[in-house]
GUNU-72682 format. One line per 2 residues: number of its first residue (from 1); their letters; for each residue x, y, z of N, C-alpha, C, O, CB. Coordinates in nm, 4 decimals. Glycine has a CB too. Layout:
NUM> A> X Y Z X Y Z X Y Z X Y Z X Y Z | ...
//
This chain:
1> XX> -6.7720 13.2749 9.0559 -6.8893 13.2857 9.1401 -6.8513 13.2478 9.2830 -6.7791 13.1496 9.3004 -7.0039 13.1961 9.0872 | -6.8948 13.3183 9.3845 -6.8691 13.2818 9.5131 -6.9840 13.1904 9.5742 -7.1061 13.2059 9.5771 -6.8479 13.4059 9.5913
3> XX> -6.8882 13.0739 9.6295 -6.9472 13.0405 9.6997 -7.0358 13.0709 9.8671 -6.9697 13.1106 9.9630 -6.8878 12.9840 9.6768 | -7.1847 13.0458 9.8788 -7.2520 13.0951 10.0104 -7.1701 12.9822 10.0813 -7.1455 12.8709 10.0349 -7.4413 13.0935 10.0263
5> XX> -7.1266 13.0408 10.2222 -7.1173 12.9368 10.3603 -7.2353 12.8967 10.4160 -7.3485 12.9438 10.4270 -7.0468 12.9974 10.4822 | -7.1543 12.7551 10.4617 -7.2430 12.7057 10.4747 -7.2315 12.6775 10.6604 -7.1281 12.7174 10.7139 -7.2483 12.5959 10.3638
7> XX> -7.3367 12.6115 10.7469 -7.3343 12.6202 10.8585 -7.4005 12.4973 10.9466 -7.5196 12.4873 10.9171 -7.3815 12.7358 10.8727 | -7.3681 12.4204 11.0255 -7.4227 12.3257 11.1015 -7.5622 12.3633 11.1598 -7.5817 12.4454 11.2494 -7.3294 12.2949 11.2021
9> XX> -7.6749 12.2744 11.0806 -7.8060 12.2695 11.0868 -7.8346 12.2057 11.1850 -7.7418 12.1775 11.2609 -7.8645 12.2272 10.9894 | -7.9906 12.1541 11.2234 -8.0252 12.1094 11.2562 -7.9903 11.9248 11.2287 -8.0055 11.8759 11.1168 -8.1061 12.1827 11.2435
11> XX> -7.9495 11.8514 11.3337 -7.9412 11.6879 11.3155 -7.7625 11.6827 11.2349 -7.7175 11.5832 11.1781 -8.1093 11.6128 11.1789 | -7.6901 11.8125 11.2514 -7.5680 11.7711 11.2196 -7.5516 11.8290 11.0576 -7.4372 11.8459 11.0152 -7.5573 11.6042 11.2439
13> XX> -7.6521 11.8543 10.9821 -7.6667 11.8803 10.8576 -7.6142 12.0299 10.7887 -7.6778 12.1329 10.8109 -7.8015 11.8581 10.8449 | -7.5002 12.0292 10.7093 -7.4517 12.0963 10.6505 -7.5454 12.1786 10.5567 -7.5854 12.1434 10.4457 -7.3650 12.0313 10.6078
15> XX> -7.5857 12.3494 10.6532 -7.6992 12.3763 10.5241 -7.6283 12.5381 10.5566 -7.5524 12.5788 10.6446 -7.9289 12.3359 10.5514 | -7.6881 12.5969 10.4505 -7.6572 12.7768 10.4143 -7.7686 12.8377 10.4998 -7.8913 12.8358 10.5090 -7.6819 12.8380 10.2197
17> XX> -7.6510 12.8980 10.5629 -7.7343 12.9712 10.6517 -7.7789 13.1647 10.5737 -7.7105 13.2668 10.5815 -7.6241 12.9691 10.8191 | -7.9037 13.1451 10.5127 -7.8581 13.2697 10.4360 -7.9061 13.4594 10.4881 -7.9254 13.5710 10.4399 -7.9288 13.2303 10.2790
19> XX> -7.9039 13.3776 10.6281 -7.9422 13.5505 10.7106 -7.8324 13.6184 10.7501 -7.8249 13.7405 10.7364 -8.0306 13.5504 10.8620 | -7.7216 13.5343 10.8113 -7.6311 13.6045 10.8175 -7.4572 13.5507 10.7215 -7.3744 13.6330 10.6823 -7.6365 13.6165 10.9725
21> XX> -7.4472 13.4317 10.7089 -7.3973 13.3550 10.6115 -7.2766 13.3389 10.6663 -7.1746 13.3385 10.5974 -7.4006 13.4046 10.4773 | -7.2762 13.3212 10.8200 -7.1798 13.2582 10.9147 -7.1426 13.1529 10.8655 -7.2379 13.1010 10.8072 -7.2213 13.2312 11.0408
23> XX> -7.0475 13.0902 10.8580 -6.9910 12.9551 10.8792 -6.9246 12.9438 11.0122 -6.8297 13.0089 11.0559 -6.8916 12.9200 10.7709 | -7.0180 12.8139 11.0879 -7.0028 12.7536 11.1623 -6.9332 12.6041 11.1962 -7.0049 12.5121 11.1567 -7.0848 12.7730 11.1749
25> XX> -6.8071 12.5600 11.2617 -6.7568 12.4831 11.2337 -6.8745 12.3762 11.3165 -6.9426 12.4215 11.4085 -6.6100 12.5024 11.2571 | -6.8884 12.2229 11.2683 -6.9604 12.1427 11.3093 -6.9180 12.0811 11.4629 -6.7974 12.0855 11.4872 -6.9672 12.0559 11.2039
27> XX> -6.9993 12.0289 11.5597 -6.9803 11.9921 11.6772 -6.8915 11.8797 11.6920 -6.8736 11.8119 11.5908 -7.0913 11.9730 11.7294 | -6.8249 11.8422 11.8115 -6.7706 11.7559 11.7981 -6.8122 11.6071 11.7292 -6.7496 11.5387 11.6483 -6.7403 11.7623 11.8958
29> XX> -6.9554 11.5828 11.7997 -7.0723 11.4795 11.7975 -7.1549 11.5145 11.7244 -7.2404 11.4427 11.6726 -7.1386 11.4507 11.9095 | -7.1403 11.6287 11.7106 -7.3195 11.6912 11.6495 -7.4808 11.6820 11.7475 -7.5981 11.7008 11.7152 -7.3665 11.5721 11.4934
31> XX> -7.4278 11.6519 11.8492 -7.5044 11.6140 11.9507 -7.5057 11.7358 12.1017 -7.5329 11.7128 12.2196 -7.4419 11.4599 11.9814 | -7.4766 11.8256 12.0538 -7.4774 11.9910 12.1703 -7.3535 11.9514 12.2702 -7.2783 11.8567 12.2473 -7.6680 12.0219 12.3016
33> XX> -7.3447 12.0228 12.3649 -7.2110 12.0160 12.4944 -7.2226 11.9199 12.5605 -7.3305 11.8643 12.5809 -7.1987 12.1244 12.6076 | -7.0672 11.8680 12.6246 -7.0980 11.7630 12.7022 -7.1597 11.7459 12.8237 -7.2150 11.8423 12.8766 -7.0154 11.7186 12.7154
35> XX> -7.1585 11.6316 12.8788 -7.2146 11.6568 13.0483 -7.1135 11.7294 13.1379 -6.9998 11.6975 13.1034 -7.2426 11.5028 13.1348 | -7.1141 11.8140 13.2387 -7.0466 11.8839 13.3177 -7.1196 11.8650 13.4241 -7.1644 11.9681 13.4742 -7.0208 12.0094 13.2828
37> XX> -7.1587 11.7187 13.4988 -7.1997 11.6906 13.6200 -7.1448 11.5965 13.6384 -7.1027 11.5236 13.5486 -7.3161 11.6823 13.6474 | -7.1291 11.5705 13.7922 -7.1383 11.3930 13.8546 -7.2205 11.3410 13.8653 -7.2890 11.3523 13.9669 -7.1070 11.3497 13.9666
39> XX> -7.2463 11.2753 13.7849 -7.3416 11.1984 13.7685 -7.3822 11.1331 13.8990 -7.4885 11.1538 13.9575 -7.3091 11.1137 13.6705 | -7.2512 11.0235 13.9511 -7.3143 11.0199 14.0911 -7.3397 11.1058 14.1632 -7.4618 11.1149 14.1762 -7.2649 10.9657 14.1636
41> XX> -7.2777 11.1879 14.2282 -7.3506 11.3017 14.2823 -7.4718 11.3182 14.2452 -7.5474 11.2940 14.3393 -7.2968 11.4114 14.2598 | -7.5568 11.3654 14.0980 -7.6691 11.3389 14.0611 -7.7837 11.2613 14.0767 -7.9042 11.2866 14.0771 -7.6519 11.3309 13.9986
43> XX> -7.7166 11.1605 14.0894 -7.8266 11.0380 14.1063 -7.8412 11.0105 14.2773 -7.9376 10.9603 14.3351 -7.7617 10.8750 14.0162 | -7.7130 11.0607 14.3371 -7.7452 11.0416 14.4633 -7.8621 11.1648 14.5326 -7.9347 11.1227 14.6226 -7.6021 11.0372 14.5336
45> XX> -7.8720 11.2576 14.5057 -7.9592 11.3938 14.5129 -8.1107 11.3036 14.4551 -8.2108 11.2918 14.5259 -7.8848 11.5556 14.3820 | -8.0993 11.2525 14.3275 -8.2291 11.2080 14.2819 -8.3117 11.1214 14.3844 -8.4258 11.1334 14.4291 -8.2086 11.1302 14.1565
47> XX> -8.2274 11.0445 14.4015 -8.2788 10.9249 14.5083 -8.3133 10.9927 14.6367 -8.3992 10.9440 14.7101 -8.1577 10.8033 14.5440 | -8.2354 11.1292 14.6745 -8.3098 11.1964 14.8099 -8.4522 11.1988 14.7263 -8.5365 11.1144 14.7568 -8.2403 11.3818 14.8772
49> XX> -8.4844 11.3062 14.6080 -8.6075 11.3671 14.6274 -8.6352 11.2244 14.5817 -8.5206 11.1794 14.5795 -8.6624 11.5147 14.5510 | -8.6828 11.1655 14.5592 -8.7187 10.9923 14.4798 -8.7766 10.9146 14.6468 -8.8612 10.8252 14.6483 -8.5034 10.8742 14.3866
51> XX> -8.7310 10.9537 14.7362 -8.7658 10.9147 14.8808 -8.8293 10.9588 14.9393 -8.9184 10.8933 14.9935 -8.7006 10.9104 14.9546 | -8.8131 11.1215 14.9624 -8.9011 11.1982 14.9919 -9.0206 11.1999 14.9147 -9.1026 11.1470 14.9898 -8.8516 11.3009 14.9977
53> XX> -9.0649 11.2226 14.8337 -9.1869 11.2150 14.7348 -9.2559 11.1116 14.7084 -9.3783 11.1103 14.7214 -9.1606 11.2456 14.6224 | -9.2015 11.0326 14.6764 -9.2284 10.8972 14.6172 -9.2117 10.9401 14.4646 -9.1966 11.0529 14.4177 -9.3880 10.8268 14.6596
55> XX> -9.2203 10.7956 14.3907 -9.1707 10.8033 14.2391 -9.2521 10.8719 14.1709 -9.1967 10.9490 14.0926 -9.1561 10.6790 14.1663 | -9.4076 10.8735 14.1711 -9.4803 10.9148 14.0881 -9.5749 11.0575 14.1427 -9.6735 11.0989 14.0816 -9.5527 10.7923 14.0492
57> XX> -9.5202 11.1192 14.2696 -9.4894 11.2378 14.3277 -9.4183 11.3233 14.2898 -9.4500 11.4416 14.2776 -9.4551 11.2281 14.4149 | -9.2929 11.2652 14.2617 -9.1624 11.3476 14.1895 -9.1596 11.3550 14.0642 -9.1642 11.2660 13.9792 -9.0328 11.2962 14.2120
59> XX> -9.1486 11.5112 14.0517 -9.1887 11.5681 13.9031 -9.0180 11.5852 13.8732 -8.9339 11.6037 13.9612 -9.3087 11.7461 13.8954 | -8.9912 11.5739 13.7262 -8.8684 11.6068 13.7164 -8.8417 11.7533 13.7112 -8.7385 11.7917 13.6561 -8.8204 11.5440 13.6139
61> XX> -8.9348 11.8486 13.7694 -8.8825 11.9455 13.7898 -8.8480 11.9552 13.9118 -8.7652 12.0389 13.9478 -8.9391 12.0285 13.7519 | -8.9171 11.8549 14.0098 -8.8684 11.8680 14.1602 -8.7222 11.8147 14.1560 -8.6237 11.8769 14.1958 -8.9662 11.7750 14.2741
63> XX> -8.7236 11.6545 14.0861 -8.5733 11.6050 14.0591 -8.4789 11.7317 13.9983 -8.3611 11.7060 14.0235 -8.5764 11.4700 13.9386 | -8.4906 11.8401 13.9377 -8.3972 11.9048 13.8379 -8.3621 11.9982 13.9476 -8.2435 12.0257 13.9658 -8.4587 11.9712 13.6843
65> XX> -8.4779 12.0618 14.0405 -8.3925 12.1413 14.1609 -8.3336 12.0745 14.2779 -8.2725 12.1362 14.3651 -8.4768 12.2395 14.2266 | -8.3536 11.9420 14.2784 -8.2881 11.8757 14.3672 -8.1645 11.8555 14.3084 -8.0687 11.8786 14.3822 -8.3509 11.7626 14.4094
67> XX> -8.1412 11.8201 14.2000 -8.0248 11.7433 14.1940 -7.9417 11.8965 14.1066 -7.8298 11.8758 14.0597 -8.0481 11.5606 14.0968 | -7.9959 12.0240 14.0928 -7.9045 12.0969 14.0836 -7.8920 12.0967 13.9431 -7.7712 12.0986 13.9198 -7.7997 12.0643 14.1598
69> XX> -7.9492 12.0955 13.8490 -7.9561 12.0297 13.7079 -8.0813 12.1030 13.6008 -8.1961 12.1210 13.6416 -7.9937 11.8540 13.7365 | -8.0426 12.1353 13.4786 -8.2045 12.1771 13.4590 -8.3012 12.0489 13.3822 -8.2657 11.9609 13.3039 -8.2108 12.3315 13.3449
71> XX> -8.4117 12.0745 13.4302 -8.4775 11.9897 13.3541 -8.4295 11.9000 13.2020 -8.4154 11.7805 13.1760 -8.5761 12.0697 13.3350 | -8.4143 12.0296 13.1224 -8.3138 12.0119 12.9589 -8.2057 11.8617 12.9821 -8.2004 11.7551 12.9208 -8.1695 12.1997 12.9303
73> XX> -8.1283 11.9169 13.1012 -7.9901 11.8431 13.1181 -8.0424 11.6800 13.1569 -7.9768 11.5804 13.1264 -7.8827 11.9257 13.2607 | -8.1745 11.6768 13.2305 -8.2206 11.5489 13.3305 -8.2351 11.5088 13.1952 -8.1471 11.4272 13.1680 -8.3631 11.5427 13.4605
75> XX> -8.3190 11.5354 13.0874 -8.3744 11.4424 12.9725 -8.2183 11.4350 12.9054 -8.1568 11.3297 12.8889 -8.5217 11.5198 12.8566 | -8.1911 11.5086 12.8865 -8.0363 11.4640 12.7619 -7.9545 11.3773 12.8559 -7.8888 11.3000 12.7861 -7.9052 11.6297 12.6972
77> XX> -7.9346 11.3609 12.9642 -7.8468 11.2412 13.0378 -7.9594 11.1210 13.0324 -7.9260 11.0296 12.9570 -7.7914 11.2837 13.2225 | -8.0752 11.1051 13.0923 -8.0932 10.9968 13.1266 -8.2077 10.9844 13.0720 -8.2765 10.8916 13.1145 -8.0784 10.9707 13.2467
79> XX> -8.2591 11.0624 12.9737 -8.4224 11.0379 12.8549 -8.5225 11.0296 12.9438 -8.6177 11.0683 12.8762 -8.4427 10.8747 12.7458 | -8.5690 11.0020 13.0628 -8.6994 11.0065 13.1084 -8.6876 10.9549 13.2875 -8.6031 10.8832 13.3412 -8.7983 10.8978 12.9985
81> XX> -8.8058 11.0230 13.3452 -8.7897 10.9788 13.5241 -8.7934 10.8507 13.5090 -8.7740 10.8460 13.6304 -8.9160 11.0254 13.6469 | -8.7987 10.7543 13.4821 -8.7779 10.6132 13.4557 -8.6866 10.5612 13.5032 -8.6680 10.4908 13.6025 -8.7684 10.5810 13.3461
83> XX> -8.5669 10.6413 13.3437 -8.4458 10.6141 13.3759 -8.4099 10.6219 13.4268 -8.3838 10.5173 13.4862 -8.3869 10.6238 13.3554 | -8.3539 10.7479 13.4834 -8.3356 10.8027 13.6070 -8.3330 10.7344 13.7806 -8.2518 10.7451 13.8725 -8.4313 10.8875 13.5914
85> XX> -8.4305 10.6814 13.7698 -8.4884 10.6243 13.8484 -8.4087 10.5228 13.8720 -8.3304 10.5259 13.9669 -8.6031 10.6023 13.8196 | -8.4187 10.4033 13.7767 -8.3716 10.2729 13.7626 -8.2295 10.2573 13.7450 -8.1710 10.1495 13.7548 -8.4337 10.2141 13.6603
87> XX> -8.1728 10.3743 13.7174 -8.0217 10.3834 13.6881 -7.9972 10.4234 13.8262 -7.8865 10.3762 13.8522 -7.9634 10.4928 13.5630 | -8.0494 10.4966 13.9477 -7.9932 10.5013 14.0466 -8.0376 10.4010 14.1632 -7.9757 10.3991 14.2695 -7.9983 10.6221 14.0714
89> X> -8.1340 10.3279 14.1419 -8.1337 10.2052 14.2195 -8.0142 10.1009 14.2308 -8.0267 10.0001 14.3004 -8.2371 10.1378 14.1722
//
């Protein structure tokens, strides 16, 4: 009997993918691609729009075209304008 392949799920989880029955090798982390920014650079851009605006002015979509970044990327580095925030003070 043949075995179905199986394919990196959701949360890292080894499941059969049975639409097309790819096998997919698992991520390094299981956690998507790495960062491909400077961060400082990043945070220094944040703190422009973070000045200009004020904190609770600045939407992280204003931060995500300021700092060159998409929204997606602002939450997976630094989880919330908070952080963000407080990490570049």
């Amino acid at each position: 009997m043949r075995k179905t392949p199986e394919y990196i799920g959701p949360a890292g989880t080894a499941t059969t993918r049975p639409s097309t029955g790819i096998l997919r090798p698992p991520a390094s982390d299981g956690r998507g691609r790495p960062r491909q920014f400077d961060t400082e650079q990043a945070l220094d851009r944040a703190m422009q729009v973070f000045r200009a605006k004020g904190f609770h002015a600045a939407s992280v979509a204003d931060l995500a075209a300021g700092m060159g970044l998409t929204v997606g990327r602002i939450y997976k580095a630094f989880n919330d304008k908070q952080t963000l925030f407080f990490t570049g003070v």
